[in-house]
C-alpha positions in Angstrom: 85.4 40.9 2.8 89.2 39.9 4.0 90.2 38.6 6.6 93.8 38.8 8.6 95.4 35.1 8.1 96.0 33.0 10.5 99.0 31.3 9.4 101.0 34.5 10.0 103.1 35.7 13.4 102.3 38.8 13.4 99.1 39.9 11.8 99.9 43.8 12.2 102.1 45.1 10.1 106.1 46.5 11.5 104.3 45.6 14.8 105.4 42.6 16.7 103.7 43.3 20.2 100.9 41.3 19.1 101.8 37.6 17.6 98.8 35.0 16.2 101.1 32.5 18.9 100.0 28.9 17.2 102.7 30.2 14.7 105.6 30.5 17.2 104.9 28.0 19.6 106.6 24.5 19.2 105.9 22.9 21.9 103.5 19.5 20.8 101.6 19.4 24.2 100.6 23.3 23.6 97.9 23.6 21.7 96.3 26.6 20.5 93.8 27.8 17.9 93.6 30.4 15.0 93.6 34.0 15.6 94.4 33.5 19.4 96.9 36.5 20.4 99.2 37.0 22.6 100.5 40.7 23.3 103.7 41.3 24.6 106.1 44.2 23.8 109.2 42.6 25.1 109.1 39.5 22.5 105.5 37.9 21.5 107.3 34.7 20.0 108.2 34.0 23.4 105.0 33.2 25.0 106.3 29.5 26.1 108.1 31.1 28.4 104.8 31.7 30.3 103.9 28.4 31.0 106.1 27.2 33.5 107.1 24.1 34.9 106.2 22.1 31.6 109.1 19.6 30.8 109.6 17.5 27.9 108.3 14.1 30.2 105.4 16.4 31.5 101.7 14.5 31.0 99.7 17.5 30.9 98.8 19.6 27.8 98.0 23.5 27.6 95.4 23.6 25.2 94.1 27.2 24.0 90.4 27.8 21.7 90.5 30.5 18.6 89.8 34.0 19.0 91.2 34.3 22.5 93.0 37.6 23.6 96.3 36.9 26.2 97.7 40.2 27.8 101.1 41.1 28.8 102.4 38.6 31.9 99.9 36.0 31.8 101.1 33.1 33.1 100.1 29.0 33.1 101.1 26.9 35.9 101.6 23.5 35.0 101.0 20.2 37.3 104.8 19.7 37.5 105.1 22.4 40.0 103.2 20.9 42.0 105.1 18.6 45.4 104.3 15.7 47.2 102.7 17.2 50.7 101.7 14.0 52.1 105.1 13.7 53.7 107.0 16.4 56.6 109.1 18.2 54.0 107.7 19.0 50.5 111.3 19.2 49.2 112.1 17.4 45.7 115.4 15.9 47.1 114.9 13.0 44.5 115.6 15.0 41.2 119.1 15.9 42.2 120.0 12.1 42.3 123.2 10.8 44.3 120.7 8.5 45.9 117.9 10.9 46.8 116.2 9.0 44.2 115.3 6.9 46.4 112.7 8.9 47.9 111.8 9.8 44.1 107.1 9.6 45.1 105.2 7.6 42.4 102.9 8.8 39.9 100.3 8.3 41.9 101.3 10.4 44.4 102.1 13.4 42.5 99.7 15.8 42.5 97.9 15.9 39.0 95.0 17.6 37.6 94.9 16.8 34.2 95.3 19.3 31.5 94.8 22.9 31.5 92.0 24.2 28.7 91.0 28.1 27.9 88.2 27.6 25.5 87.2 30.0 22.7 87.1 34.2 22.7 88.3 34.2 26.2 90.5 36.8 27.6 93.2 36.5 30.1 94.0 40.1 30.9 97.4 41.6 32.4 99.1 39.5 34.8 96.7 37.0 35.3 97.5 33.1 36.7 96.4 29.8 35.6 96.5 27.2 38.1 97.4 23.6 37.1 94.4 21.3 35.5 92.0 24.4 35.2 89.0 24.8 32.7 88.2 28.0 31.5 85.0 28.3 29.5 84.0 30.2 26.3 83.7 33.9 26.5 84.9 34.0 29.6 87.1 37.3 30.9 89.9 36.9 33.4 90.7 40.0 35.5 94.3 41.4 36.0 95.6 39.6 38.2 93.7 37.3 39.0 94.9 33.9 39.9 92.3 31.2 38.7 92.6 27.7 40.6 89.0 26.2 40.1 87.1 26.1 36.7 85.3 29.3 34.8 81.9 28.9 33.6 81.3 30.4 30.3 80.9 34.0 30.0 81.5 34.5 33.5 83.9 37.4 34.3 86.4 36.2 37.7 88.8 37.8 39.2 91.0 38.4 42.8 93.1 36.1 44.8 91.9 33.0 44.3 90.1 34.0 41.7 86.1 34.8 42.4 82.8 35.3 40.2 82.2 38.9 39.4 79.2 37.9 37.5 78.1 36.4 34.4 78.1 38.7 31.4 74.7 37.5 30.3 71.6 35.5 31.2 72.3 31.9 31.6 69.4 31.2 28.6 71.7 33.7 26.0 74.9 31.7 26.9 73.5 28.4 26.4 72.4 29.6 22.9 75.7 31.3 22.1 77.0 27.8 22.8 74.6 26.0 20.4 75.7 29.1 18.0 79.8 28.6 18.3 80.7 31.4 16.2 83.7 30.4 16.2 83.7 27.7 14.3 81.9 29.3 11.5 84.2 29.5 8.2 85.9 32.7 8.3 84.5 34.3 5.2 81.0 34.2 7.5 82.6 35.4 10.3 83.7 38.2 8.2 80.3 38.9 7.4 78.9 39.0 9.9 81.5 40.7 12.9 79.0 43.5 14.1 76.7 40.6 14.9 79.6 38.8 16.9 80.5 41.9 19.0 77.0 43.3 19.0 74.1 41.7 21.7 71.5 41.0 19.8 71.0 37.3 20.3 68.4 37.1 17.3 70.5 38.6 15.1 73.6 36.5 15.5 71.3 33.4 15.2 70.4 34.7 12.1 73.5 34.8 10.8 74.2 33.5 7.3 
């Protein structure tokens, strides 16, 4: 059996919604795996443009798993938006120089989370917001609009304002062994073989996959 590859933008043909975004993105601190879409109907090859505040002298990195399905108007935070709050006023006066500078907080003072990580066959759905420094697990699913500021176990569905559990989506035993299984990280010709296994739910039989 085929498979789509990987290496190309758009992997449906005279339709550029949907864009395999490792292939647009050039960004170095963006990382993102294979097959991880993003679908957008106003430009796909744009999805930089959705993580914000993420300058050339930024530390953080956005780093995205394979197989993971971004809607329309997802957005990623990044820890530059973040302000010093110790102070009165949480007002940047020191990047517009003329001798604000001086007031110019050091690193340590910044807020800073670390990096931002969505691991693999995760999806973000419409709308939804990334906080600075999150972790979202593997098979996890984002709600629209939700706005996720603390980590995501895996396969645990969140959503809401900040972002809640809704549940798990299965039995905490059956996501431990989907992490031991990692479909996907299986060569692709096996995943090929074996996709009504991977978006079946019968544990037994994706463990004995060959």
């Amino acid at each position: 059996m085929s498979s789509p590859d990987p290496n190309t933008p758009f992997p449906l043909p005279d339709f550029s919604q949907v864009c395999f975004i490792k292939n647009v993105v050039k960004n170095p601190k963006i990382l993102i795996g294979d097959y991880t879409y993003y679908d957008d109907p106003e430009d796909a090859t744009r999805f930089e443009r959705r993580v914000l505040y993420h300058y050339p002298f930024s530390r953080d990195r956005l780093i995205i798993g394979k197989f993971c399905a971004i809607a329309r108007g997802v957005t990623f935070i990044m820890n530059d938006a973040n302000h010093k709050m110790a102070g009165f006023s949480t007002y940047p006066f020191e990047i517009f120089g003329h001798g604000w500078e001086q007031v110019a907080p050091s690193p340590k003072d910044q807020p800073f989370k670390g990096d931002t990580v969505v691991g693999n066959d995760v999806w973000l759905g419409y709308a939804s917001v990334m906080m600075p420094g999150v972790t979202i697990g593997d098979g996890a699913i984002i709600a629209a609009k939700a706005v996720v500021t603390r980590p995501v176990p895996p396969y645990t569905i969140v959503g809401g304002n900040p972002a809640q559990v809704i549940r798990q989506r299965f039995s905490e035993d059956v996501i431990q062994q989907l992490l031991a299984i990692a479909w996907w990280n299986w060569e692709i010709g096996k995943i090929s073989r074996n996709l009504d296994k991977i978006v079946g739910a019968d544990i037994a039989a994706l463990q004995a996959c060959e």
